[in-house]
SELO-362619 format. One line per 10 residues: number of its first residue (from 1); their letters; for each residue z, x, y of N, C-alpha, C. Coordinates in steps of 0.001 Angstrom, whole numbers, plus 500000, padded with zeros to 6 digits. Layout:
<atoms>
NUM> A> Z/X/Y/Z/X/Y/Z/X/Y | ... $
</atoms>
This chain:
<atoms>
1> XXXXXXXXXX> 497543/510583/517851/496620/511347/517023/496237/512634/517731 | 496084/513810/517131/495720/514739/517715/493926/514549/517709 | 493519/515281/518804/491889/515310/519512/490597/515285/518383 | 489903/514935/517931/488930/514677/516651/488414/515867/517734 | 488346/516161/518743/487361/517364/519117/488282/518585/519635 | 488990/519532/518640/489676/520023/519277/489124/521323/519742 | 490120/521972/521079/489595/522886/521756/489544/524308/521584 | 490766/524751/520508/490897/525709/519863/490365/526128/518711 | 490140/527555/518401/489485/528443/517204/490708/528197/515895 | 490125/528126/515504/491115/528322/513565/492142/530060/513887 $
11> XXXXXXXXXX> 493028/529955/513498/493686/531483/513856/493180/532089/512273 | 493773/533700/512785/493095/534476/511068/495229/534974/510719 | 495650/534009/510223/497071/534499/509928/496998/535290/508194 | 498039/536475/508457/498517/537020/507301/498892/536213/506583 | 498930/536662/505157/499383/535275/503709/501018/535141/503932 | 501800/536424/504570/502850/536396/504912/503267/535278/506519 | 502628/535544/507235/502739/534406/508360/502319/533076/508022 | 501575/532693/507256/500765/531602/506093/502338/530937/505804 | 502816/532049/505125/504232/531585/504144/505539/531187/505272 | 505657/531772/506271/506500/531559/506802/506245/530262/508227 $
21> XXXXXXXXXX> 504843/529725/508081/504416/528358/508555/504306/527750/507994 | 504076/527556/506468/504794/526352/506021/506056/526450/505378 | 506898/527173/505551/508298/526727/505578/509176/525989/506947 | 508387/526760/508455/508865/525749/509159/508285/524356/509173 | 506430/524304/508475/506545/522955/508629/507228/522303/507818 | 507516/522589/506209/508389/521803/505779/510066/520999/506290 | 510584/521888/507249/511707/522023/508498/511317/520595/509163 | 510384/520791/510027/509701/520034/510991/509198/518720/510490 | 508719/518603/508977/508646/517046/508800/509477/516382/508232 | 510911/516999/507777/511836/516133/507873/512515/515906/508598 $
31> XXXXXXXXXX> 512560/516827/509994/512498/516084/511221/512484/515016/511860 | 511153/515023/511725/510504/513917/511812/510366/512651/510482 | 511095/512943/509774/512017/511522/508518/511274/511766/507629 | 510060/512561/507069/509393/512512/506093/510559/513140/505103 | 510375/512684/503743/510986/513383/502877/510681/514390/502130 | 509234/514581/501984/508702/515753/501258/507427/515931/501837 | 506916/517511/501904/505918/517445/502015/504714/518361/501311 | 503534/518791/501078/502737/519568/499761/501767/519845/500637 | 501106/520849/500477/499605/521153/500527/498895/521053/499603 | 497556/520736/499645/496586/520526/498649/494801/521107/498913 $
41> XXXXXXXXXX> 494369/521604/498391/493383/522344/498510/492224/521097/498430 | 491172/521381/498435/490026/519935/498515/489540/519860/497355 | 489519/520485/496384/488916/520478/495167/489689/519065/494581 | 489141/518014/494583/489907/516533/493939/489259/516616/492391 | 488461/517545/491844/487728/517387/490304/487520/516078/489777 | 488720/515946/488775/488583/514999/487545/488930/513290/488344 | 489355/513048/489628/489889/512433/490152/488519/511595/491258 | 487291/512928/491169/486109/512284/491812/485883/511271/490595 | 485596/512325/489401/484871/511469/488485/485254/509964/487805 | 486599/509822/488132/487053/508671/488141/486934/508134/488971 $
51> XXXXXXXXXX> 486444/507917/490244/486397/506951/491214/485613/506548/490978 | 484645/507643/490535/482720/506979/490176/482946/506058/488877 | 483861/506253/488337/483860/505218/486776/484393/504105/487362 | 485245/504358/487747/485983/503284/488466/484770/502012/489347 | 484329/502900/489827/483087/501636/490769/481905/501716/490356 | 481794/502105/489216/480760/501725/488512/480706/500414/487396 | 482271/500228/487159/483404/498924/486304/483184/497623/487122 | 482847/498032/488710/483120/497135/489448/484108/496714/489990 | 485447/497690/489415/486920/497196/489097/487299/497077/491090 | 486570/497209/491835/487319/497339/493115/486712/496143/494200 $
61> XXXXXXXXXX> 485723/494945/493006/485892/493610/493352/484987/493801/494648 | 485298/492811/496047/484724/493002/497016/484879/494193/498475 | 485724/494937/498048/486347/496178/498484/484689/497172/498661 | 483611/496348/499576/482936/497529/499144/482475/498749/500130 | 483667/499067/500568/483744/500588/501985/484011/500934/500526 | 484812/500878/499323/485109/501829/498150/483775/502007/497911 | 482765/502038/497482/481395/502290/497153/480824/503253/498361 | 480609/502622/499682/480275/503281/500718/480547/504770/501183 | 481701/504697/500696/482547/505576/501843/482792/507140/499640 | 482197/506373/499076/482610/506996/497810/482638/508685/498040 $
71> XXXXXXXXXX> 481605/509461/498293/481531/510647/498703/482363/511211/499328 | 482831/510288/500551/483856/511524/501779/484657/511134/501059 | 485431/510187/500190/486703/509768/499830/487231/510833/499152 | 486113/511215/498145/486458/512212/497057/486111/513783/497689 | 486030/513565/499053/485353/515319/498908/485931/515077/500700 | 487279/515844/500636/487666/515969/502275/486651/516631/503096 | 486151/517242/502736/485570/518590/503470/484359/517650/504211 | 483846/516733/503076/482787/515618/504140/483045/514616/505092 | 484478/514141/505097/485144/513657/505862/485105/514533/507248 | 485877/515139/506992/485674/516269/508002/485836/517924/507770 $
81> XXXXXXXXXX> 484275/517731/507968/484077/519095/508346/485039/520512/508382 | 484629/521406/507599/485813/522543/507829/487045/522468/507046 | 487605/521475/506550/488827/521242/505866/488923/522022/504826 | 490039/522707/504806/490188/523762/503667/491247/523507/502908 | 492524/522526/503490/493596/522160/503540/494093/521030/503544 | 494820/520283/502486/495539/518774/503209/496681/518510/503023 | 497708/518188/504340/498721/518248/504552/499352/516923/503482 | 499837/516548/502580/500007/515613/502201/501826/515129/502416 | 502051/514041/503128/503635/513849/503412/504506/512410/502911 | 505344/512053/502510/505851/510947/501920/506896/510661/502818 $
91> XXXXXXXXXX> 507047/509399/502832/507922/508625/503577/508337/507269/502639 | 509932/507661/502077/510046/506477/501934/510205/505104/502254 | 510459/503639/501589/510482/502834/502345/511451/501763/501694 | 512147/502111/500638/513003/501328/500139/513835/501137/500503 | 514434/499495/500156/515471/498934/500440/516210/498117/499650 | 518087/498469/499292/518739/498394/498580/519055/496778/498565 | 519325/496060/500032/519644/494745/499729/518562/493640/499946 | 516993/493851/499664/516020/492648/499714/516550/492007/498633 | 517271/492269/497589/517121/491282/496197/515616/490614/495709 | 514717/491746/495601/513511/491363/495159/513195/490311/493743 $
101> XXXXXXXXXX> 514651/490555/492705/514175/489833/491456/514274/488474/491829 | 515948/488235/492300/515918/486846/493067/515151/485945/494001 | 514289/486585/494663/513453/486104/494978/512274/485422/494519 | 511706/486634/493513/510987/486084/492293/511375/485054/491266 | 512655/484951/491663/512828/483801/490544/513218/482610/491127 | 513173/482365/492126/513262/481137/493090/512156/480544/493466 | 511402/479705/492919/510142/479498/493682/509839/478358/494653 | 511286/478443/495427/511215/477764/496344/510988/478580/497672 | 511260/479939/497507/511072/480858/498520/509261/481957/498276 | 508821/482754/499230/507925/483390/498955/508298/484930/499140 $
111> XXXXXXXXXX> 507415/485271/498217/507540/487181/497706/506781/487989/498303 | 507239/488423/499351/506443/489195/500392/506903/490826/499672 | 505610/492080/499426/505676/493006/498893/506643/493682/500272 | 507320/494539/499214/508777/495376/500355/508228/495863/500814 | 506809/496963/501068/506465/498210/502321/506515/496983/503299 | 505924/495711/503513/505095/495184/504735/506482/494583/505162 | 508063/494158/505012/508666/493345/505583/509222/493981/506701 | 508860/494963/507071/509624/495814/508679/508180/496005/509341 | 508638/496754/510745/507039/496881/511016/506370/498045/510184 | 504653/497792/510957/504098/497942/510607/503717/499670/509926 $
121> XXXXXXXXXX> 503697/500074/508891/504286/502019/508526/502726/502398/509294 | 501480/502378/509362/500866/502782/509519/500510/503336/511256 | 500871/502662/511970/501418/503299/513415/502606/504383/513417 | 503818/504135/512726/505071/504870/513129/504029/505531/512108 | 504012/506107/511229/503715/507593/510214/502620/507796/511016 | 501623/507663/511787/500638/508080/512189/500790/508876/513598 | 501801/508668/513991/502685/508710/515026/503545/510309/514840 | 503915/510048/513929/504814/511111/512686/503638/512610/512610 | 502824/512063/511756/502094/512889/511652/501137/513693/512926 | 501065/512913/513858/500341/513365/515197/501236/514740/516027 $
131> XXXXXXXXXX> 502614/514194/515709/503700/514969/516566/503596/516563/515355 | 503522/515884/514181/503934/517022/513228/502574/518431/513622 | 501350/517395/513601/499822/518090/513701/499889/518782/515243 | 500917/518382/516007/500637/519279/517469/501653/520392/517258 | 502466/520036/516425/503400/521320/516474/502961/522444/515408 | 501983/522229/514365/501978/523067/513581/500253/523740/514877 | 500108/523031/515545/498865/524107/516222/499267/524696/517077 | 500463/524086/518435/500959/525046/518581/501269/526632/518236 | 502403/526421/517268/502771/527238/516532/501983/528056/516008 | 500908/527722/515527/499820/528796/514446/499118/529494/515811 $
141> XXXXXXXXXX> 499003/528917/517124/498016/529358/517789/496451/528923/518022 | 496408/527616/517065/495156/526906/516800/495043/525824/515438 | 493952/526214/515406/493307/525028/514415/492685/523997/514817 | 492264/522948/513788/491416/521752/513515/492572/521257/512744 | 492712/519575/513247/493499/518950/512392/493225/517626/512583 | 493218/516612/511683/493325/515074/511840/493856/514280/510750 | 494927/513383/511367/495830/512672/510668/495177/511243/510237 | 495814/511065/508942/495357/509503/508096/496610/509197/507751 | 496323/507652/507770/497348/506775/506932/496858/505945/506755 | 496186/505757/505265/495605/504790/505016/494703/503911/505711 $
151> XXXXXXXXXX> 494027/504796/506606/493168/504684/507767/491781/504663/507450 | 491389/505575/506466/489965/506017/506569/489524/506557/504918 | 488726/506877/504711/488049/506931/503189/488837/508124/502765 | 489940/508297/502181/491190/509140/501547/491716/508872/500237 | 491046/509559/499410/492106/509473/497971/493418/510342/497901 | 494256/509449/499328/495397/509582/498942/496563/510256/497658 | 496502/509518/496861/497425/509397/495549/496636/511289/494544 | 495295/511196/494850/494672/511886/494133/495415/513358/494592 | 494857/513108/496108/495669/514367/497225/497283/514780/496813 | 497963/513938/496770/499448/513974/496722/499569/514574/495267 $
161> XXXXXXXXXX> 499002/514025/493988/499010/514776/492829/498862/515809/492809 | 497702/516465/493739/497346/518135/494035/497956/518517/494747 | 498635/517903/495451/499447/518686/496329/501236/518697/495537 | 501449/518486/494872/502582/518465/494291/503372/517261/493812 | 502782/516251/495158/504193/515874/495325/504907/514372/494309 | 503722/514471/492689/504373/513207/491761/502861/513533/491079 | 502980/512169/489985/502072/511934/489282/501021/510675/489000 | 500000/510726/489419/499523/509085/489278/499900/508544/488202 | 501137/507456/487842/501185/507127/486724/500498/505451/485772 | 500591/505177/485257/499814/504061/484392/499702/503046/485433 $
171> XXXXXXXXXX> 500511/502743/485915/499961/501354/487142/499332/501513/487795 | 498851/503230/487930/497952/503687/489470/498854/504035/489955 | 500002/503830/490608/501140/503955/491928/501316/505716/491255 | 501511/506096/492743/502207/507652/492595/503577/507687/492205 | 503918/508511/491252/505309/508240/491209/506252/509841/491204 | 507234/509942/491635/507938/511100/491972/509176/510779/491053 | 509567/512145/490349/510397/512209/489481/511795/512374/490484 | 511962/512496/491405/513149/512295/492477/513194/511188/493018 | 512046/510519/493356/512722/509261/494379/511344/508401/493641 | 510867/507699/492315/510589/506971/492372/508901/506876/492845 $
181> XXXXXXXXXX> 508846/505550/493208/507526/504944/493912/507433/504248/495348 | 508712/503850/495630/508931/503297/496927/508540/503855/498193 | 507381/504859/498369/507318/505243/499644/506156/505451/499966 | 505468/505847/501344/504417/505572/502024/503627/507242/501940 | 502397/507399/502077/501746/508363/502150/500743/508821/503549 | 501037/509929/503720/500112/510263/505063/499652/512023/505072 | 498392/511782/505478/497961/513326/505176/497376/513590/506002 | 497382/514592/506684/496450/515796/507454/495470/516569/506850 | 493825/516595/507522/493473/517672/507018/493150/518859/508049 | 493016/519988/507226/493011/521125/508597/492240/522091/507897 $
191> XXXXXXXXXX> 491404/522760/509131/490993/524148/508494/491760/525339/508256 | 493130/525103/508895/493708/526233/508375/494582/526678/506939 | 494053/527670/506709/494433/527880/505104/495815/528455/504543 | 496562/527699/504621/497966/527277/504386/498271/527651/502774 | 499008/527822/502203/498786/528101/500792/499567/526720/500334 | 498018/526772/499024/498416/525202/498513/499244/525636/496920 | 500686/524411/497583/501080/524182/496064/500758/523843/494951 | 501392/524381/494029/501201/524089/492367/500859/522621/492421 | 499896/522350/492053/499641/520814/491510/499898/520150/490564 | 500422/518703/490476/501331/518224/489233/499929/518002/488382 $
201> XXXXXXXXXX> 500683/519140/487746/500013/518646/485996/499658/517925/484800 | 501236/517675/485112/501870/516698/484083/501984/514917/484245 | 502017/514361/483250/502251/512573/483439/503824/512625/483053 | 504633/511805/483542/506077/511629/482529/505917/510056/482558 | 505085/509223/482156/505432/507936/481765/505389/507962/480270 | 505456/508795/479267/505299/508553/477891/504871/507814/477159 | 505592/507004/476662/505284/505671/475469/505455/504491/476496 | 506050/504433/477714/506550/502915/478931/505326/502457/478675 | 505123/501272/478521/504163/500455/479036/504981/499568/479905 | 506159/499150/480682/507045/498335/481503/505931/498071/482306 $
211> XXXXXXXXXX> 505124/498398/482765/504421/498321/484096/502867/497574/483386 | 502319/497874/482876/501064/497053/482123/501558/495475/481643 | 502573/495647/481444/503030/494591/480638/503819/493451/481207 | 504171/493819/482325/504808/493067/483101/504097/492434/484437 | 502506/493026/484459/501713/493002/485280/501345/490752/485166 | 501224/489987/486212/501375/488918/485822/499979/488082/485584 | 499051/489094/486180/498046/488706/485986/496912/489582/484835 | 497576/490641/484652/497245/491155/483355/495843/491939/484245 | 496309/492947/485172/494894/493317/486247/495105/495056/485557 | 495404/495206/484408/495757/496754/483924/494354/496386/482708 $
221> XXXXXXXXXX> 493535/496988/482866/492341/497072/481333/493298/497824/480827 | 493693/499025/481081/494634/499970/480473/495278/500655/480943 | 495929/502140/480372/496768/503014/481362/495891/503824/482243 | 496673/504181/483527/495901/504162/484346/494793/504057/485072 | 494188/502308/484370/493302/502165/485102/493186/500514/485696 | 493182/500353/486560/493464/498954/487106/492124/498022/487674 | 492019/496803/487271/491075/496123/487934/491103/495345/488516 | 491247/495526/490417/491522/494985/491368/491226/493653/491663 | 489921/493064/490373/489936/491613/491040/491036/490971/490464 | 492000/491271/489334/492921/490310/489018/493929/490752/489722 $
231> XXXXXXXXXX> 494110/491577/490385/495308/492332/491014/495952/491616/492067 | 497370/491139/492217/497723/490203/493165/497552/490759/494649 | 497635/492294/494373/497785/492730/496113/496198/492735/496761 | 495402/492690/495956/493872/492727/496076/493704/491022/496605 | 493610/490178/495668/493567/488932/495768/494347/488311/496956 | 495603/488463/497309/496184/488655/498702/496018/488657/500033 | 495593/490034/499616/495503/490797/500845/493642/491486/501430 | 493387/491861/500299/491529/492228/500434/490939/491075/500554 | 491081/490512/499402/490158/489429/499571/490166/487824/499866 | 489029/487926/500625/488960/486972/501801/488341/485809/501551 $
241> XXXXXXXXXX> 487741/485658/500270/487453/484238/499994/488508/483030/498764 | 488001/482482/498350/488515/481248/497299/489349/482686/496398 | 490468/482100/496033/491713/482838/494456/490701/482205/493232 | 490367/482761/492290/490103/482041/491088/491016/481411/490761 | 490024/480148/490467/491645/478989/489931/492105/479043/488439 | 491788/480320/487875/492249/480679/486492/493269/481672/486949 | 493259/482401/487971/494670/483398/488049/495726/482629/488806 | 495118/481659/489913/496494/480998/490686/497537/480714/489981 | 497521/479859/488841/498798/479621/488292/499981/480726/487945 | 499598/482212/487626/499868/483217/487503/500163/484285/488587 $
251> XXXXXXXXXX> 500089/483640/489772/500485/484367/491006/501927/483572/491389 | 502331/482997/490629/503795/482334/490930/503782/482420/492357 | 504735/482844/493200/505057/482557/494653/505163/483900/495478 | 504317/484930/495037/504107/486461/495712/502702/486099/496177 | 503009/485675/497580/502677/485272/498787/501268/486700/499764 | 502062/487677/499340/501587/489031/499994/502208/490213/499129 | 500744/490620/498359/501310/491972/497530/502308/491479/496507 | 502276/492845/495431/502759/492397/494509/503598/493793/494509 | 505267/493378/493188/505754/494855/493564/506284/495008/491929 | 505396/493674/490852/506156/493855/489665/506039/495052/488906 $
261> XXXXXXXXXX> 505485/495899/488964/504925/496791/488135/505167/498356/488752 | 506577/497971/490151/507229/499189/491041/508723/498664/490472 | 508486/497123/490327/510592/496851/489517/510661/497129/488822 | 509648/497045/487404/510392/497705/486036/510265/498892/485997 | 509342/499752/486695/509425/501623/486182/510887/501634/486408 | 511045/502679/485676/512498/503515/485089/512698/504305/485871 | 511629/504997/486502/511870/506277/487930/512510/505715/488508 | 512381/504698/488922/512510/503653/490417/514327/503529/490540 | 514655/504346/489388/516387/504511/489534/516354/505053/490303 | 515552/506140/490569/516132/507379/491549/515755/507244/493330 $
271> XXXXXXXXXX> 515134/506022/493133/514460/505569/494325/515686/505955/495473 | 515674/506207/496643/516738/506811/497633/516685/505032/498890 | 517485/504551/499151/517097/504039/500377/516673/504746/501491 | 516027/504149/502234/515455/504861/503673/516297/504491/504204 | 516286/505578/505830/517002/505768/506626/516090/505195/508265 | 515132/505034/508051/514014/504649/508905/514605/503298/509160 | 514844/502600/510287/515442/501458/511207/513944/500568/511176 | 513630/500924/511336/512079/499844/511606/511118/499412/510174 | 511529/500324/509256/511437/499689/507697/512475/498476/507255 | 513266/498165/508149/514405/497074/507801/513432/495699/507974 $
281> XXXXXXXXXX> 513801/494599/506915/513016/493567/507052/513699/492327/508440 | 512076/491912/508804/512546/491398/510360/512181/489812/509723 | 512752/488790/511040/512722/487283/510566/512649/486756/509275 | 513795/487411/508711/514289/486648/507574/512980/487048/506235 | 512199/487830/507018/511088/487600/505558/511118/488210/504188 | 512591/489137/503888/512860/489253/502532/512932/488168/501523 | 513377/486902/502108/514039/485406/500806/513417/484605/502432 | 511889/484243/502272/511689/483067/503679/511489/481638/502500 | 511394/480831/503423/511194/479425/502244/509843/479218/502574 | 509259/479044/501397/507981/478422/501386/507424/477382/501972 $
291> XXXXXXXXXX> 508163/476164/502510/507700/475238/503317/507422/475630/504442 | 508725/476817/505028/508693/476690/506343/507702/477569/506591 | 507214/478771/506177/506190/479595/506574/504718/478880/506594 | 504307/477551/505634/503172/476947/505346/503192/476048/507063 | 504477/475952/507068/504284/475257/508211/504050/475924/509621 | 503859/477220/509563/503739/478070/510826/502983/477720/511249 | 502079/477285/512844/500805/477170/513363/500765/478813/513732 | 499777/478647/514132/498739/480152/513777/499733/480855/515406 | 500634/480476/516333/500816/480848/516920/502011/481591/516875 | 502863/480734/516042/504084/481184/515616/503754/482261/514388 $
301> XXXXXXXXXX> 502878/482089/513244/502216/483244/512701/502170/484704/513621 | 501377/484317/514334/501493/485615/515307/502298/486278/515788 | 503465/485356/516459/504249/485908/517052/505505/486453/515624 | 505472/486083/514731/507193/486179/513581/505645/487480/512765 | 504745/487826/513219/503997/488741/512616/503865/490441/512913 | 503969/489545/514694/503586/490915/515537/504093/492379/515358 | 503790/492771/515234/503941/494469/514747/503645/495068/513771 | 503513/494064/512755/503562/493873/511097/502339/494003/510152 | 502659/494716/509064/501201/495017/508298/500746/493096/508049 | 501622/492090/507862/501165/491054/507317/500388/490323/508506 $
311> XXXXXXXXXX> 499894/490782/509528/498985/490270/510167/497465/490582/509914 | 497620/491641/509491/496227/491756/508973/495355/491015/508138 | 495730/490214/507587/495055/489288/506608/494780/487769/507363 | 495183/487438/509079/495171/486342/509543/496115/485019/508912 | 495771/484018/509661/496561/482986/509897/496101/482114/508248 | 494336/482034/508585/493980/481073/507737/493986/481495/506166 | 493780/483384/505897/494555/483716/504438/496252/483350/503770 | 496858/483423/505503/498173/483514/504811/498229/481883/504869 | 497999/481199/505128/497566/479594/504471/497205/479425/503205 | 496333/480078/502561/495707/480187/501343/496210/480541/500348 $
321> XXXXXXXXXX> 497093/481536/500700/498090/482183/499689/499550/481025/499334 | 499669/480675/500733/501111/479923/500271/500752/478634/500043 | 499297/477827/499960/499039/477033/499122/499094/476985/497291 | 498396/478221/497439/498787/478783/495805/500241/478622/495463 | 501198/479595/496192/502521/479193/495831/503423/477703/495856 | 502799/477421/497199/503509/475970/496872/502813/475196/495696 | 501117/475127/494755/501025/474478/494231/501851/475089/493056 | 502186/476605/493034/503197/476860/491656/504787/476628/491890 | 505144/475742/492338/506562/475354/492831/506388/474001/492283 | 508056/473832/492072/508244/472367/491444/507897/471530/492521 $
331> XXXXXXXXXX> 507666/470227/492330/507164/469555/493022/508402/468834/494186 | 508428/468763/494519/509574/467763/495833/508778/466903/497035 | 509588/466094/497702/508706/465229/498961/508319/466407/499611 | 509293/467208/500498/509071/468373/501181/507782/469262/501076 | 507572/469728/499632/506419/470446/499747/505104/469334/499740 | 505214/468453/499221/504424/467555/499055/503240/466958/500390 | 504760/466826/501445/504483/466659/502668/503911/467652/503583 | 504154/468883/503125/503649/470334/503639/501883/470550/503537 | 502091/469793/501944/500716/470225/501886/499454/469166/502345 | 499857/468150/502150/499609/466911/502939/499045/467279/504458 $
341> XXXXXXXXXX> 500070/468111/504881/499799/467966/506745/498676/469105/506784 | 498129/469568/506243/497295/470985/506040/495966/469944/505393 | 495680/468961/504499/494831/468757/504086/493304/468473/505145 | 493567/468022/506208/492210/468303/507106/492480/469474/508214 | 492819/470502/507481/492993/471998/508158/491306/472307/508479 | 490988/472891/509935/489753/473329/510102/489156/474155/508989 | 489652/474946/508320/489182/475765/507486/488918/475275/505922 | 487646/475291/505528/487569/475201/504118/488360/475635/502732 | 488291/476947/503500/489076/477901/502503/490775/477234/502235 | 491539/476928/503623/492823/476535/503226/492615/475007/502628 $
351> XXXXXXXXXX> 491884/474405/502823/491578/472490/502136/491533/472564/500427 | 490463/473642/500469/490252/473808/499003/491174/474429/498307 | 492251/475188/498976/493295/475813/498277/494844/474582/498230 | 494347/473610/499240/495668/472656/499400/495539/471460/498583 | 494086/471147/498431/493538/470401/497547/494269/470421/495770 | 493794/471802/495648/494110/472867/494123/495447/472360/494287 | 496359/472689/494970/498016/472287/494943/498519/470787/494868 | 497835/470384/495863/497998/469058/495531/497913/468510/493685 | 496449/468850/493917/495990/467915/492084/497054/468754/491451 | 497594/469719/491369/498327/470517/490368/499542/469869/490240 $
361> XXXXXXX> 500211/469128/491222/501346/468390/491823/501468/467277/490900 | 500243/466663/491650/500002/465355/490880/499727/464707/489422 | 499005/466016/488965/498775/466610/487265/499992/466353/486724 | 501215/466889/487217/502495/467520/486862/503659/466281/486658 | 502746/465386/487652/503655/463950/487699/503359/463150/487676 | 502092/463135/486769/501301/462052/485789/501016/460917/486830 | 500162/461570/488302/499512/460538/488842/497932/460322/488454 $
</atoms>
């Protein structure tokens, strides 16, 4: 990361030297593997006033730094100070041979969402962006700069719309008329005044509803607007207590994150594979089997985790989750026995979720 206290003055560059620094940074962050990159001015407008509707719906569940943090999210400049500018950069993260549908349709295996199966993006892009933020101060002779990735109170998606680089479309997800939805976001902000690109204007999802409709828990009130407590990647991954036992049945066997509503968009043709080595999925966790991961002790968790966004949610969530899935799996001795060996698990949370699987089992086979 570059210095939160840095030592240099803001430079006073011509609109012509302006222009010819961000063409080398555009140079310089695909360099460094980004695929595109935009400036965006701080004015977020119509995009505040939706956050405030948005958490005023409640729609963001127990998520509540979204409430807290509501102000700097929507207004860079309170984040930090001075920001006139935000670097906004994409990195994709797709990959051609996970066989994501097959997976989903096996529910003997679990559906881990594609960003999290390599390590972890939020170190390497932060990393990315640190190298990118020392070379553009270099170069200018100064500035103020500090890098995010999904780090800190950032309307992201909002940024990237103003800055060029796609359109928030009906699922929420950003989507780019070149490559799709498959990729990661990271932004800089800076006081130096860079000239910001044309901002996307436009929506191109038309008449699609593919993505509302295919949603499995039905977490879309409407187009573009989503309500995170039914949302599988919310339920997952945010939140940390009991699944309602009215959506479990409907979380089929997507274990961590959800990606149905990134398979059916139509963009997602143009999606590019990445070239990034460390986005490749590690220990088998594109197609893993559901027994065997339930059966991880929290040590082996750790270790088939380490590096990985899916540690963040701990040992005793990712218990919780693949109780859900195993209780939506056909029944066999195997899982049976899985869930069995978990039933006086220290934790409440996984008993009451192994419990739920069990009776669902047993429901199923008229004990």
């Amino acid at each position: 990361m570059t210095p939160d206290k840095p030592t240099t003055d803001t430079p006073t560059l011509s609109p012509e030297a302006q222009q010819d620094l961000l063409g080398r940074i555009h140079a310089w962050a695909a360099e460094l593997g980004f695929q595109q990159v935009g400036v965006a001015d701080v004015d977020l407008g119509e995009h505040r006033e939706y956050l405030q509707k948005w958490l005023d719906a409640g729609y963001h569940g127990s998520m509540d730094y979204m409430a807290r943090h509501g102000s700097k999210r929507s207004r860079p400049e309170g984040l930090v100070p001075g920001t006139c500018r935000v670097l906004s950069l994409r990195m994709d993260y797709h990959q051609n041979d996970t066989q994501p549908l097959a997976v989903l349709d096996n529910p003997q295996q679990a559906y881990i969402s594609r960003y999290t199966l390599g390590r972890d993006y939020h170190k390497l892009i932060r990393k990315r962006l640190a190298q990118l933020a020392r070379r553009i101060e270099q170069e200018a002779g100064g500035g103020h700069f500090r890098a995010f990735v999904d780090s800190a109170p950032v309307l992201e998606r909002a940024i990237a719309e103003r800055a060029g680089l796609g359109w928030i479309a009906k699922n929420t997800m950003l989507i780019n008329d070149k490559a799709g939805s498959w990729f990661f976001l990271g932004e800089i902000y800076t006081d130096l005044p860079l000239p910001a690109g044309p901002p996307q204007t436009s929506k191109h999802c038309g008449t699609c509803t593919a993505c509302l409709d295919v949603c499995p828990t039905n977490a879309f009130v409407g187009p573009y607007q989503l309500d995170a407590r039914r949302c599988i990647s919310y339920l997952t991954i945010e939140h940390d207590g009991p699944i309602d036992p009215a959506l479990r049945p409907l979380m089929g066997n997507r274990v961590f994150g959800c990606d149905d509503c990134q398979l059916v968009c139509p963009w997602n043709k143009f999606a590019r594979p990445t070239a990034e080595s460390d986005f490749r999925p590690r220990h088998n966790l594109d197609a893993p089997d559901l027994v065997e991961l339930f059966l991880w002790d929290e040590e082996t968790y750790l270790a088939r985790t380490e590096g990985s966004a899916l540690r963040r949610i701990g040992h005793e969530r990712w218990l919780r989750n693949l109780a859900v899935a195993l209780g939506n799996a056909p029944g066999s001795p195997a899982i049976m026995a899985a869930l069995d060996s978990r039933r006086e698990h220290p934790s409440a949370l996984v008993r009451e979720h192994v419990e739920w699987a069990l009776a669902r089992h047993r429901g199923t086979q008229g004990d």
